[in-house]
C-alpha positions as a Markdown table, in Angstrom:
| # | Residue | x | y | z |
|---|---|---|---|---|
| 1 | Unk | 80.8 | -24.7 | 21.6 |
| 2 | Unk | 84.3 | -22.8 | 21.1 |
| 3 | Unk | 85.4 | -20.6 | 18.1 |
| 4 | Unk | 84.9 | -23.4 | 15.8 |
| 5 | Unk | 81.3 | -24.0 | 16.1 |
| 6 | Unk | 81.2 | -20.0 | 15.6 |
| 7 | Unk | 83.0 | -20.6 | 12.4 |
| 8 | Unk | 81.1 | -23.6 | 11.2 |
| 9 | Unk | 77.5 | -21.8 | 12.1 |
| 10 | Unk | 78.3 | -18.9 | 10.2 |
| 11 | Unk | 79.0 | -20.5 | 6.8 |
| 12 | Unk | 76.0 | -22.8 | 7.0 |
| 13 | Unk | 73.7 | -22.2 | 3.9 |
| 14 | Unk | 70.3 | -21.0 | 4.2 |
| 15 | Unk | 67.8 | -23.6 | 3.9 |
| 16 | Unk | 70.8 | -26.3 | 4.2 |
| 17 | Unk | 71.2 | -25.8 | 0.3 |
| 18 | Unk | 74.3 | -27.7 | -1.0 |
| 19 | Unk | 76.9 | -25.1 | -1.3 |
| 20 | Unk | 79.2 | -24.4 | -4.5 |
| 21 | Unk | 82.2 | -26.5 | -4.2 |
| 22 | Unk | 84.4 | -23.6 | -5.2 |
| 23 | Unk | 82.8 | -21.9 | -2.6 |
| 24 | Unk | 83.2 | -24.6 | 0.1 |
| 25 | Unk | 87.3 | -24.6 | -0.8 |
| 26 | Unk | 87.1 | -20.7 | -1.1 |
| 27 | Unk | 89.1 | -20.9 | -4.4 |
| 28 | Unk | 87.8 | -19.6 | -7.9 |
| 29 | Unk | 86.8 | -21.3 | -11.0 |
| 30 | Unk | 90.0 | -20.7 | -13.3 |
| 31 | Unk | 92.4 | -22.2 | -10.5 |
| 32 | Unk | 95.0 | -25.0 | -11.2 |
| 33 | Unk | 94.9 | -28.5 | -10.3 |
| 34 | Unk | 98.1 | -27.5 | -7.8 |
| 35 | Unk | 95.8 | -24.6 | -6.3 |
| 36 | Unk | 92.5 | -26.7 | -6.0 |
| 37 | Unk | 94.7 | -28.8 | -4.1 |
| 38 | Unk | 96.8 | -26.6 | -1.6 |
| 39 | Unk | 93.4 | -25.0 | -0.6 |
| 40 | Unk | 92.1 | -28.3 | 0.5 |
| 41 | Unk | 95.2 | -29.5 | 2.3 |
| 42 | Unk | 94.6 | -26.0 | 4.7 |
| 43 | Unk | 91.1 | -27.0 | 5.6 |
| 44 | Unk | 91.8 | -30.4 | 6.1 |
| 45 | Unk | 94.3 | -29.5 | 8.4 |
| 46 | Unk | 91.9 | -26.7 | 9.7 |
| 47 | Unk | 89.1 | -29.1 | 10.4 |
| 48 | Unk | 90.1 | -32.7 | 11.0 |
| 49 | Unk | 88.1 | -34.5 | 13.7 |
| 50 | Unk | 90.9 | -35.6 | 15.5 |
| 51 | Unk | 91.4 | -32.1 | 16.5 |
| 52 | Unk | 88.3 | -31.1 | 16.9 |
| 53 | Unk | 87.0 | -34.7 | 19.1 |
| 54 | Unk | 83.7 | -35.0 | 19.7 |
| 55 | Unk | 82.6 | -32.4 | 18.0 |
| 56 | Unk | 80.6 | -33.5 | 15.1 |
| 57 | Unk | 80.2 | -30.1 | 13.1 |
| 58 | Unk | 84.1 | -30.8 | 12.2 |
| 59 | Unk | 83.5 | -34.4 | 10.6 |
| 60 | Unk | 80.7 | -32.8 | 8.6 |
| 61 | Unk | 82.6 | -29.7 | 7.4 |
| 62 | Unk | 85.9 | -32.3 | 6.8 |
| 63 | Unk | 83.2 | -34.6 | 4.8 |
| 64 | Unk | 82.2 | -31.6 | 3.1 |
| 65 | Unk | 85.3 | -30.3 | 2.0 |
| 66 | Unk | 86.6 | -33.5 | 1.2 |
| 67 | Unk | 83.7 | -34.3 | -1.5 |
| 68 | Unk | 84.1 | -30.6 | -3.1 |
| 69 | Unk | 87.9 | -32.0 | -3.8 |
| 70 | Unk | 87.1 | -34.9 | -4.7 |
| 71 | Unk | 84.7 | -33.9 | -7.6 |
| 72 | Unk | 86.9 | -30.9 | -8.4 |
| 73 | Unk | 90.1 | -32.8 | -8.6 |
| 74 | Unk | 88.4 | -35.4 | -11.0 |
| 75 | Unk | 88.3 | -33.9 | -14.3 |
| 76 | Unk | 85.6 | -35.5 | -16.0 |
| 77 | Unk | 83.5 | -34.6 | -12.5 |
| 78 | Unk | 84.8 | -31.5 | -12.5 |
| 79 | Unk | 84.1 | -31.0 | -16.1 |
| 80 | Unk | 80.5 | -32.3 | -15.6 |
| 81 | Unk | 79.5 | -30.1 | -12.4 |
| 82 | Unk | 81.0 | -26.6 | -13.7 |
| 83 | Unk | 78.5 | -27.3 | -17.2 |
| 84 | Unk | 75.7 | -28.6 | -14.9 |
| 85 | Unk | 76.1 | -28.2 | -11.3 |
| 86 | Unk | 75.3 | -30.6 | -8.5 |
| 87 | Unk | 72.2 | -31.8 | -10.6 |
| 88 | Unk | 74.8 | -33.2 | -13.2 |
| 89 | Unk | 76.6 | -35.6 | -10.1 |
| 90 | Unk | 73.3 | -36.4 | -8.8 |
| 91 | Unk | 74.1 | -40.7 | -8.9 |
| 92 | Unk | 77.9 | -40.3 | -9.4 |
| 93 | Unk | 78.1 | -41.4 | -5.8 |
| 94 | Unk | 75.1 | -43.6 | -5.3 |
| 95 | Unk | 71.5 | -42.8 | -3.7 |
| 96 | Unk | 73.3 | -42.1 | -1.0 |
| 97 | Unk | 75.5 | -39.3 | -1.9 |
| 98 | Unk | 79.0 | -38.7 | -1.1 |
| 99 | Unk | 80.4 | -41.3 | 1.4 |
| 100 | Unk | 84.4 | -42.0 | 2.5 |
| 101 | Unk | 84.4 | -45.1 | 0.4 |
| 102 | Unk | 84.3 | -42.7 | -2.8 |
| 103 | Unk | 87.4 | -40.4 | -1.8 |
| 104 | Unk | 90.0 | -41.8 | -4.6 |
| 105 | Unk | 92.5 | -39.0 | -3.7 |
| 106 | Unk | 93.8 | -40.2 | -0.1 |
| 107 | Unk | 97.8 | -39.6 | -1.3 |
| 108 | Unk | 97.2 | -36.1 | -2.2 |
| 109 | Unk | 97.3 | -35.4 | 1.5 |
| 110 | Unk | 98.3 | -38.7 | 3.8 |
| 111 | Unk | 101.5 | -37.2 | 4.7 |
| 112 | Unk | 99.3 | -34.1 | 6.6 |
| 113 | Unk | 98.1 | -37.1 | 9.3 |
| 114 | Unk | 101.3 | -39.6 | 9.5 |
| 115 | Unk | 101.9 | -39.1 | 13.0 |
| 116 | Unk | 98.4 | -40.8 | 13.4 |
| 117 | Unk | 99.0 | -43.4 | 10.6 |
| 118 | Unk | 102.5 | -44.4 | 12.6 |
| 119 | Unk | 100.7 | -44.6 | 15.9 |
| 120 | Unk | 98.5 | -47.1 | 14.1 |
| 121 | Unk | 101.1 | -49.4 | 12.5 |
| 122 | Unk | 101.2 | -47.2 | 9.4 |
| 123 | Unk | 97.6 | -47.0 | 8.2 |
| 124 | Unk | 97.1 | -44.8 | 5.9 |
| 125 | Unk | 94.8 | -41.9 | 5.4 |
| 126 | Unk | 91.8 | -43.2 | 4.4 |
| 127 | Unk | 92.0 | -45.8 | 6.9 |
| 128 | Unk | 91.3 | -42.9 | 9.5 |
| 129 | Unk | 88.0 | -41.8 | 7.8 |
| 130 | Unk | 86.1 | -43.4 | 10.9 |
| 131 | Unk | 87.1 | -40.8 | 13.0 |
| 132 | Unk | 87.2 | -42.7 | 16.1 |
| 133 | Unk | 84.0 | -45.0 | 15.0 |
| 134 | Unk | 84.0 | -48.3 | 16.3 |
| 135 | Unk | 81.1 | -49.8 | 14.2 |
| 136 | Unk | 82.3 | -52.6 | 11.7 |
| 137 | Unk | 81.5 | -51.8 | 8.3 |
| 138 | Unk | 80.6 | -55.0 | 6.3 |
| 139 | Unk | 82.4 | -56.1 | 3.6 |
| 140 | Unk | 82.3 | -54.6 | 0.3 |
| 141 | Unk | 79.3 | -55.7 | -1.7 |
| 142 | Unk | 77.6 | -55.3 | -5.3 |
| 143 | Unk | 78.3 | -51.5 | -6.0 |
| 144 | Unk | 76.0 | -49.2 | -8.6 |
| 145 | Unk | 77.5 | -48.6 | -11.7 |
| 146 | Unk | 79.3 | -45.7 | -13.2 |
| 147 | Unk | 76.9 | -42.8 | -14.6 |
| 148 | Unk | 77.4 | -42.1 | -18.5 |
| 149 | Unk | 77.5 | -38.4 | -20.1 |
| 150 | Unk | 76.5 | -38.2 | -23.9 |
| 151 | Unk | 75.6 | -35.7 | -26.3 |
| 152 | Unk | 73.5 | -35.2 | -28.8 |
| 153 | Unk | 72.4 | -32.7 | -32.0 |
| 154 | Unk | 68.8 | -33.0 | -33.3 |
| 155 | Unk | 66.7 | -30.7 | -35.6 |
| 156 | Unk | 65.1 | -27.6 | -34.5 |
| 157 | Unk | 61.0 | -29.4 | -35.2 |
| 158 | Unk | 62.3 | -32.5 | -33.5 |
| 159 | Unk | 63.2 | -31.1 | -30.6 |
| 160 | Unk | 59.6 | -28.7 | -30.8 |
| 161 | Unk | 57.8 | -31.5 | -31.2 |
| 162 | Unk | 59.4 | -34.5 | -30.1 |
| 163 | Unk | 60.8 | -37.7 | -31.3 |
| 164 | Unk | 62.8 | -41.2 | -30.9 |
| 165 | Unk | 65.8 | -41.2 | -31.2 |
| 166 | Unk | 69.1 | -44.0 | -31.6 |
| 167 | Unk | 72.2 | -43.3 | -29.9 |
| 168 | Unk | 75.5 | -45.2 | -30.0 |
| 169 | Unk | 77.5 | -45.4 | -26.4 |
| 170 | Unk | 80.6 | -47.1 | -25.3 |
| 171 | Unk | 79.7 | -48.4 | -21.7 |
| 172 | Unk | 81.4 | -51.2 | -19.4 |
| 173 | Unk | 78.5 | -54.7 | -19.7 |
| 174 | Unk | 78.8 | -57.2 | -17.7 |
| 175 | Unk | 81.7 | -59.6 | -19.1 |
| 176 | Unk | 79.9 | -62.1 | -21.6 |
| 177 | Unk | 82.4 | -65.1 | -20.4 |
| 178 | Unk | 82.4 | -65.1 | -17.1 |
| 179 | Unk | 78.5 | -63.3 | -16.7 |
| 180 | Unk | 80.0 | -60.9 | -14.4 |
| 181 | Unk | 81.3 | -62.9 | -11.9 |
| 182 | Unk | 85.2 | -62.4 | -12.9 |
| 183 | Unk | 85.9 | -66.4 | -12.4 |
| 184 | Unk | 87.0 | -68.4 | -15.2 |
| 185 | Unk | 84.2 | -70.5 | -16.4 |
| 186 | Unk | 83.4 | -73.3 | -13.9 |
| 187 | Unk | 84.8 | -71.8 | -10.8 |
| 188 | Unk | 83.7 | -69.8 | -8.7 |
| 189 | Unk | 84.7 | -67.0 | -5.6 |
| 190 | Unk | 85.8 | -68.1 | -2.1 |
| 191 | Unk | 85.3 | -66.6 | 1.5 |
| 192 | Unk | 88.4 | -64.2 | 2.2 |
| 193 | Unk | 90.6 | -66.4 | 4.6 |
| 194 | Unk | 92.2 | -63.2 | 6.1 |
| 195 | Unk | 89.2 | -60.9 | 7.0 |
| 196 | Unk | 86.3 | -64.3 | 7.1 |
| 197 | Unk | 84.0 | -61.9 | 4.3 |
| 198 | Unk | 83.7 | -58.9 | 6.5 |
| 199 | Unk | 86.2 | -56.9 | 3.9 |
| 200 | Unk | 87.8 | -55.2 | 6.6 |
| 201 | Unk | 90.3 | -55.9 | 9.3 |
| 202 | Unk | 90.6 | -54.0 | 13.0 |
| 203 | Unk | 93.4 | -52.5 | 15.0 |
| 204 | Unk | 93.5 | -50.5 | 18.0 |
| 205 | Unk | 95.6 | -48.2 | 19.6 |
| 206 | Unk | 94.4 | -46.1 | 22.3 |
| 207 | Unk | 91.1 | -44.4 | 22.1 |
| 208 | Unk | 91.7 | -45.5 | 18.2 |
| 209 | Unk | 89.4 | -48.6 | 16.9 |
| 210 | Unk | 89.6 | -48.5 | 13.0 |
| 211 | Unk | 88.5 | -50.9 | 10.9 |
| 212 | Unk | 91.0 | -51.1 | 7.5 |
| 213 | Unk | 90.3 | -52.0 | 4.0 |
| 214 | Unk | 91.3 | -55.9 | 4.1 |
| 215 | Unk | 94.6 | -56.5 | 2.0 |
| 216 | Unk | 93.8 | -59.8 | 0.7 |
| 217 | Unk | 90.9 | -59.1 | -0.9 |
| 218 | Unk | 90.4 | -55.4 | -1.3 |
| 219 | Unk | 87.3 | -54.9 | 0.6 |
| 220 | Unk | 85.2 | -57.2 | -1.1 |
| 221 | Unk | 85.1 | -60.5 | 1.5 |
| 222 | Unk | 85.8 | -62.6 | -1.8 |
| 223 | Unk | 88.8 | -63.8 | -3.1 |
| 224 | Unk | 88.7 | -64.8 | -6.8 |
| 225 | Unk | 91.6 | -68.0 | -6.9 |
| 226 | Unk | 91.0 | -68.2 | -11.1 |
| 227 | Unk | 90.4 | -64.7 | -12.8 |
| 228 | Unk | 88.4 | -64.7 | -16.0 |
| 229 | Unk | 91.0 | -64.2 | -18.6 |
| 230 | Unk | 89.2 | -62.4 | -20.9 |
| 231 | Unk | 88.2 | -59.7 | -18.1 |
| 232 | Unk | 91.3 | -60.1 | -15.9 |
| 233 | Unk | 88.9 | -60.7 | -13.0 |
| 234 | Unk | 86.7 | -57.5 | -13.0 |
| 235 | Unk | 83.5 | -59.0 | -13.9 |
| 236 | Unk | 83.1 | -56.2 | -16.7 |
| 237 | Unk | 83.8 | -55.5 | -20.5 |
| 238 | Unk | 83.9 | -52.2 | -22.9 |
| 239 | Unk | 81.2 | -52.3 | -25.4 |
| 240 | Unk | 79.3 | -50.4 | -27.7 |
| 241 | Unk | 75.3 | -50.4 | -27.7 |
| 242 | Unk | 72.8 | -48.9 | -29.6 |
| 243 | Unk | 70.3 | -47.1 | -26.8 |
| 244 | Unk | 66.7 | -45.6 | -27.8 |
| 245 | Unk | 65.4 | -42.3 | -25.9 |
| 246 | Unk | 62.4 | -40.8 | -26.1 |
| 247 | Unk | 63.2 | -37.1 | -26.9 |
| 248 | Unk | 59.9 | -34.9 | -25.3 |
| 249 | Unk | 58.3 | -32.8 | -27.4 |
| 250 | Unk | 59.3 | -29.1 | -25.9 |
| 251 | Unk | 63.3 | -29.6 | -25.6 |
| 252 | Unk | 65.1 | -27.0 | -25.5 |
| 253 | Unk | 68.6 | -26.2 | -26.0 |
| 254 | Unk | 71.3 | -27.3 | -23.5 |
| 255 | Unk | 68.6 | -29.6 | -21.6 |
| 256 | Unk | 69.9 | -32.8 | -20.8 |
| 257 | Unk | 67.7 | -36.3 | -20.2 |
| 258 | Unk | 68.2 | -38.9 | -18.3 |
| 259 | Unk | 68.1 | -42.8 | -18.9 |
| 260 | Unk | 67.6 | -44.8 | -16.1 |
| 261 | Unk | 69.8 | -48.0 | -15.9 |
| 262 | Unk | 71.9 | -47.8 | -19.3 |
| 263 | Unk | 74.8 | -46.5 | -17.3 |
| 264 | Unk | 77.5 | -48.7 | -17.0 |
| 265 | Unk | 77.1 | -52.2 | -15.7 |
| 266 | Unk | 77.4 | -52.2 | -11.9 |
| 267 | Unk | 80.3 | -54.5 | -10.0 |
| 268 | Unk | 79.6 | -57.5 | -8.6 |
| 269 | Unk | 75.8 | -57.5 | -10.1 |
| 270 | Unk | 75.2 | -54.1 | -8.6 |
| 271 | Unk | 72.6 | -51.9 | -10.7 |
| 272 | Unk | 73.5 | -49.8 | -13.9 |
| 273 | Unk | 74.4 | -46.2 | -13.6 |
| 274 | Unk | 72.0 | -43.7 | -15.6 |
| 275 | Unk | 73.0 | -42.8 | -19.1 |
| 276 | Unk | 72.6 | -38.6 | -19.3 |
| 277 | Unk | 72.4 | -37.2 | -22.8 |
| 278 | Unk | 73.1 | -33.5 | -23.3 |
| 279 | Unk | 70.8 | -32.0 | -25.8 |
| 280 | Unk | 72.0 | -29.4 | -29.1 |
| 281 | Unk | 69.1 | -28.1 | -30.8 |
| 282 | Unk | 70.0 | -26.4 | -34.6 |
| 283 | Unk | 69.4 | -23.4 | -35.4 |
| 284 | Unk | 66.0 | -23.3 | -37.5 |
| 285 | Unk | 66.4 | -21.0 | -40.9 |
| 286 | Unk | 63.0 | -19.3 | -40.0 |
| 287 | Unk | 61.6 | -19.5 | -36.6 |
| 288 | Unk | 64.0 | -18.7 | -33.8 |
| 289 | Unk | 62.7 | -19.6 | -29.9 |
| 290 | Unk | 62.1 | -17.9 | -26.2 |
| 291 | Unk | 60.9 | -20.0 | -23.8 |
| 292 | Unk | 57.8 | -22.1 | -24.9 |
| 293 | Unk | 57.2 | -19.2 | -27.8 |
| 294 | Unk | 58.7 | -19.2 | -31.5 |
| 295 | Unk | 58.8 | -16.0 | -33.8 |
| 296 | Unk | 59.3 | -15.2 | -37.7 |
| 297 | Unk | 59.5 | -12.5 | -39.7 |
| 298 | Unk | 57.9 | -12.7 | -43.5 |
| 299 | Unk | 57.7 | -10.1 | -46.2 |
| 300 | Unk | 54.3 | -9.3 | -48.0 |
| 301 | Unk | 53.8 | -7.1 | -50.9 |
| 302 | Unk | 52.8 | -3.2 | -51.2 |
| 303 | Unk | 49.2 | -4.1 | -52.2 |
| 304 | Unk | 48.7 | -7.0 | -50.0 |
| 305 | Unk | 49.3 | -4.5 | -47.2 |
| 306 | Unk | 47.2 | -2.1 | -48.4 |
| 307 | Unk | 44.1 | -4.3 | -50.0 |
| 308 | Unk | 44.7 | -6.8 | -47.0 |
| 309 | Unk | 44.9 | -10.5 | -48.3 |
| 310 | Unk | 45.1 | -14.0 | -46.8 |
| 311 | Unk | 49.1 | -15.7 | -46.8 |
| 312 | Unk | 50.5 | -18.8 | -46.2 |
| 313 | Unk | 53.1 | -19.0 | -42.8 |
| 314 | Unk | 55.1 | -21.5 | -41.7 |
| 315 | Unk | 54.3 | -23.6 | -38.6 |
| 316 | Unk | 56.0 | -26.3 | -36.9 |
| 317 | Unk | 53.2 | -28.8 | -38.4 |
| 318 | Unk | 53.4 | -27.4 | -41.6 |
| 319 | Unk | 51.9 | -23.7 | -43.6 |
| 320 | Unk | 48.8 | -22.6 | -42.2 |
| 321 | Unk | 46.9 | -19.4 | -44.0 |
| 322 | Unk | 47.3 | -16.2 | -41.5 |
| 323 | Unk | 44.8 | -13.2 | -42.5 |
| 324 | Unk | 46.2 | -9.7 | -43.8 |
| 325 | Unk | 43.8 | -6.9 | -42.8 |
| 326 | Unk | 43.7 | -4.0 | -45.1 |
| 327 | Unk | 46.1 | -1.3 | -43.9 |
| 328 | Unk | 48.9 | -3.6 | -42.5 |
| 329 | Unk | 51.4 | -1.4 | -41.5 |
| 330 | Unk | 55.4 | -2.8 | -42.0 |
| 331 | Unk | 56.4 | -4.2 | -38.3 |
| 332 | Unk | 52.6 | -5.5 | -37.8 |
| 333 | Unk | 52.9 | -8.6 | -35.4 |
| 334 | Unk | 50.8 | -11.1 | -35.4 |
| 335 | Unk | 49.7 | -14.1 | -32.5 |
| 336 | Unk | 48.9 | -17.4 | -33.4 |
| 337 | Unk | 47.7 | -19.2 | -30.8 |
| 338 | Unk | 48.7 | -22.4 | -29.6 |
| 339 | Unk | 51.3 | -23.1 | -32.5 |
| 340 | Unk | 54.4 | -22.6 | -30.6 |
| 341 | Unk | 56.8 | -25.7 | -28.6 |
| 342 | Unk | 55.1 | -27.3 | -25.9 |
| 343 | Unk | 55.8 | -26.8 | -22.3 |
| 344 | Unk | 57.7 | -30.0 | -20.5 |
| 345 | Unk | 55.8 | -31.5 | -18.4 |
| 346 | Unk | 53.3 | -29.7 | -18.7 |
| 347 | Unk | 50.2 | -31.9 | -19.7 |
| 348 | Unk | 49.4 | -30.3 | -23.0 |
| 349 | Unk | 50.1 | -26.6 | -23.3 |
| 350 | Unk | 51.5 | -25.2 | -25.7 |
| 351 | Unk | 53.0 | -21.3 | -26.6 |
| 352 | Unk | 52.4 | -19.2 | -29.5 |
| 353 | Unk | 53.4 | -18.3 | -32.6 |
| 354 | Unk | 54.4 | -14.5 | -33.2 |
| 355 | Unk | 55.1 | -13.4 | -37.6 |
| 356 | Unk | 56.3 | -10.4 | -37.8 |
| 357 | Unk | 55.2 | -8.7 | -41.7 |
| 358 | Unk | 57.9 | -6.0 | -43.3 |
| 359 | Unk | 56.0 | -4.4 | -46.1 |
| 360 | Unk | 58.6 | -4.9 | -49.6 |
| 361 | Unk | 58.3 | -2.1 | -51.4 |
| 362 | Unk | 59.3 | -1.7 | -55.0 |
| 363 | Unk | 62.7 | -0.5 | -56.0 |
| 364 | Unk | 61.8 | 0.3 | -59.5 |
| 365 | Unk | 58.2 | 0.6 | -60.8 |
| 366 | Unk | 57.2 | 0.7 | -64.8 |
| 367 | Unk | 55.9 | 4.0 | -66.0 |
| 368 | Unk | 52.5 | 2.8 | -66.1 |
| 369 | Unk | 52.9 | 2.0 | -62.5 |
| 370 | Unk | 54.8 | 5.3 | -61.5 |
| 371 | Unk | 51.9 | 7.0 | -63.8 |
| 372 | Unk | 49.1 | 4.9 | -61.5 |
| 373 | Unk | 51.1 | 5.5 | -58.0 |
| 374 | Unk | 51.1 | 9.4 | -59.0 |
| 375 | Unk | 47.2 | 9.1 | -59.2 |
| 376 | Unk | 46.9 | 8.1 | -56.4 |
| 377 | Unk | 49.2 | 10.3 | -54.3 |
| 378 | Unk | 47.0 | 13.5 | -56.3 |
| 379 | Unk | 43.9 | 11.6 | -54.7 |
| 380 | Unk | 45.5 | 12.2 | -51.2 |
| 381 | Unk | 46.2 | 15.9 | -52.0 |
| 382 | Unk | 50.1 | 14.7 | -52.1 |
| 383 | Unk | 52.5 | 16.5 | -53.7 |
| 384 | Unk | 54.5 | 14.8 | -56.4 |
| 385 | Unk | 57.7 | 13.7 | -55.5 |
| 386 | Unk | 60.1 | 14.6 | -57.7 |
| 387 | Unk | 61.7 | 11.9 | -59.3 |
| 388 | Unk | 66.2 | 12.5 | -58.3 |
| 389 | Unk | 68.2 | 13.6 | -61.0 |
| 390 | Unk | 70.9 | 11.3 | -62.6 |
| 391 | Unk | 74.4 | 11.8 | -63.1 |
| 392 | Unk | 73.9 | 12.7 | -66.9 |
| 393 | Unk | 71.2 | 15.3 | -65.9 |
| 394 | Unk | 73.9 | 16.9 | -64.0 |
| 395 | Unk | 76.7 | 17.0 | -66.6 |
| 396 | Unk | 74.1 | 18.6 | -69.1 |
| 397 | Unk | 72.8 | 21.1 | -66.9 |
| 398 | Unk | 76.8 | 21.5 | -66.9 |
| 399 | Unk | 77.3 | 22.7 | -70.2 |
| 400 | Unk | 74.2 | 24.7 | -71.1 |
C-alpha cells in the first residue's frame, strides 16, 4: 500500500484501544466550535474514500474522524465524554457503536464533495456515506432510545453504606394517545408508495450505486396520512417520572450508575436508552475517605494518655469503644479493622478504620494541680519550670 497506508499504520493504537477524539482531530481541549470544525474539514478532505478507492483503511480512518466530530461538535456529547470519556457514550449510538446513520452534521462540510453530489443529481453528503457500496440498506426501523445523564447528591454514610434512593427525570414516554404509534387514534401507518417500505431510493452514475434516504417518508418505509395531534406524529411525549436506584454500598465520589431501560422511550417501539446518574458524595464532618479506607482524628485527655483508658469512636454503624493503652503518645494511630466503606463489587470486603488521638493538654491548671504536676516532674528528677513572668512583673521590677 502507498504513503497512505504508511500514514494510517502509524497512528493505529496499541491494542486497537479507542483513541481520544481530540487526539484523532489533532486539535486540543480548549478549542472553538469554528476550530473543532476546520480540523475535521482537512482530514475529511485528507482521507475520503473516493480518493483513496479501494482502499479500506481510508473509510475506516474517514469513519473514525467523522464520529470524533460528531461527538465533539454536539455539546451535550461533548460535554459528557470530556467529564467521562468514551465510557460515558457507551449507548449514545446503539450496541453497535457509531454508524453513518448517526452523523447529524452532513452541512458542516457538503460543499467539500459537491462535484460528486452534482454528478449524482445533487445528493447530498450523507447520501455518499456508502462509499461505492451497492448493498441496499432496509428501511428505517424501531431505533433505541436516547440515553439520559442525571445527577445526584447523597450523604457521606449513604453512599458508605448504601441505600435506595428516588429520583425525578424529565425523559420522552411513549405518547399516551396515540401509544407510540404517531397516528391519530383509529388509523394507522401505510406502506411508503415512493420507496415500497425499503426507506431508501437508488441512483447510479458510473461506478456510483447509492442508495438515498427516501424523501417521502424519511427513511422509515411508513408514511403516517393522520398524525397524532397531540404528538405531532412522533410517537413520543416529555414527561416527568419518579425512578428508584439502588445506590451500592461503597460509592464513591464522582462514580456514576447506570439504569438499564429508563432512558428515553425508543422510536417506533424501539427499546429505552439507559438512565446514567452521576454521583456527589458530602463531605462527612468527621471521617474523610481514600479508597475503601476512612480516617478521623479525636482528642483524649492528659491522663487518659497517660493512665490509658477505653473511648467511644465514631463508626459508620454507629460509636464503638476503641482501647487507650497507657502511654499514648499525641499522633498515636490506631486500625480498626473491617469498619471502613466496602469495596464495589467486591463480595463483602470491607477497609478499615484509622483514629488518629492528639493528646489536649491543659492551658491553665489550678494550683492544686500545678502543686500535684510539680510533684511529679521532682519524681522524674525534672527541673521545675519556671512559671513566665507577666507584664506587671516586669513594670515592678521597673521601678525598684
Amino acid at each position: 500500500m502507498g504513503g497512505l497506508g504508511s500514514i494510517l499504520a502509524a497512528e493505529k493504537q496499541p491494542n486497537d484501544m479507542k483513541r481520544d477524539y481530540y487526539e484523532t482531530l489533532g486539535i486540543s481541549k480548549t478549542v472553538g466550535d469554528e476550530e473543532i470544525r476546520s480540523a475535521y474539514r482537512k482530514l475529511a478532505m485528507k482521507y475520503h474514500p473516493d480518493k483513496h478507492q479501494g482502499e479500506k483503511q481510508a473509510e475506516e480512518k474517514f469513519k473514525e474522524i467523522s464520529e470524533a466530530y460528531e461527538v465533539l461538535s454536539d455539546e451535550n456529547k461533548k460535554a459528557t465524554y470530556d467529564r467521562f470519556g468514551h465510557e460515558g457514550l457507551k449507548g449514545a449510538f446503539g450496541a453497535g457503536g457509531f454508524q453513518w446513520q448517526n452523523f447529524t452534521h452532513a452541512e458542516d462540510i457538503s460543499d467539500l464533495f459537491g462535484g460528486i453530489a452534482d454528478a449524482l443529481g445533487g445528493f447530498g453528503f450523507d447520501e455518499l456515506f456508502g462509499f461505492g457500496n451497492t448493498r441496499r440498506r432496509q428501511g428505517r426501523g424501531p431505533r433505541r432510545g436516547q440515553d439520559i445523564e442525571h445527577e445526584i447528591t447523597v450523604k457521606f454514610e449513604e453512599a458508605a453504606l448504601g441505600m435506595d434512593k428516588t429520583v425525578e427525570i424529565k425523559r420522552y414516554d411513549n405518547c399516551s394517545s396515540c401509544k407510540g404509534t404517531g397516528a391519530s387514534l383509529g388509523t394507522k401507518d401505510t406502506v411508503c408508495q415512493h420507496c415500497h417500505g425499503r426507506g431508501q431510493v437508488s441512483v447510479t452514475s458510473g461506478f456510483f450505486s447509492i442508495a438515498r434516504t427516501c424523501p417521502s417518508c424519511g427513511g422509515s418505509g411508513r408514511v403516517i396520512k393522520d398524525p397524532c395531534k397531540d404528538c405531532q406524529g412522533t410517537g413520543r411525549e416529555r414527561v416527568k417520572k419518579k425512578i428508584k436506584i439502588k445506590i451500592p454500598a461503597g460509592m464513591d465520589n464522582g462514580m456514576r450508575l447506570r439504569v438499564t431501560q429508563e432512558g428515553d422511550a425508543g422510536d417506533k417501539g424501539g427499546p429505552r436508552g439507559d438512565l446514567y446518574v452521576a454521583v456527589h458524595v458530602e463531605k462527612h464532618p468527621f471521617f474523610k475517605r481514600h479508597d475503601n479506607d476512612i480516617y478521623g482524628e479525636i482528642k483524649i485527655s492528659f491522663t487518659q494518655a497517660i493512665f490509658g483508658s477505653s473511648i467511644q469512636v465514631p463508626t459508620l454503624e454507629g460509636k464503638t469503644y476503641m482501647k487507650i493503652p497507657a502511654g499514648t503518645p499525641s499522633g498515636k494511630v490506631f486500625k480498626l479493622d473491617g469498619k471502613g466503606t466496602p469495596a464495589i463489587m467486591s463480595g463483602g470486603a470491607h477497609g478499615d478504620e484509622y483514629i488518629k488521638v492528639t493528646v489536649d493538654v491543659p492551658k491553665r491548671l489550678s494550683a492544686e494541680q500545678e502543686r500535684i504536676l510539680k510533684e511529679f516532674a521532682n519524681t522524674l528528677d525534672e527541673k521545675p519550670v519556671k512559671k513566665p513572668k507577666g507584664i506587671m512583673d516586669k513594670v515592678k521590677k521597673a521601678f525598684r
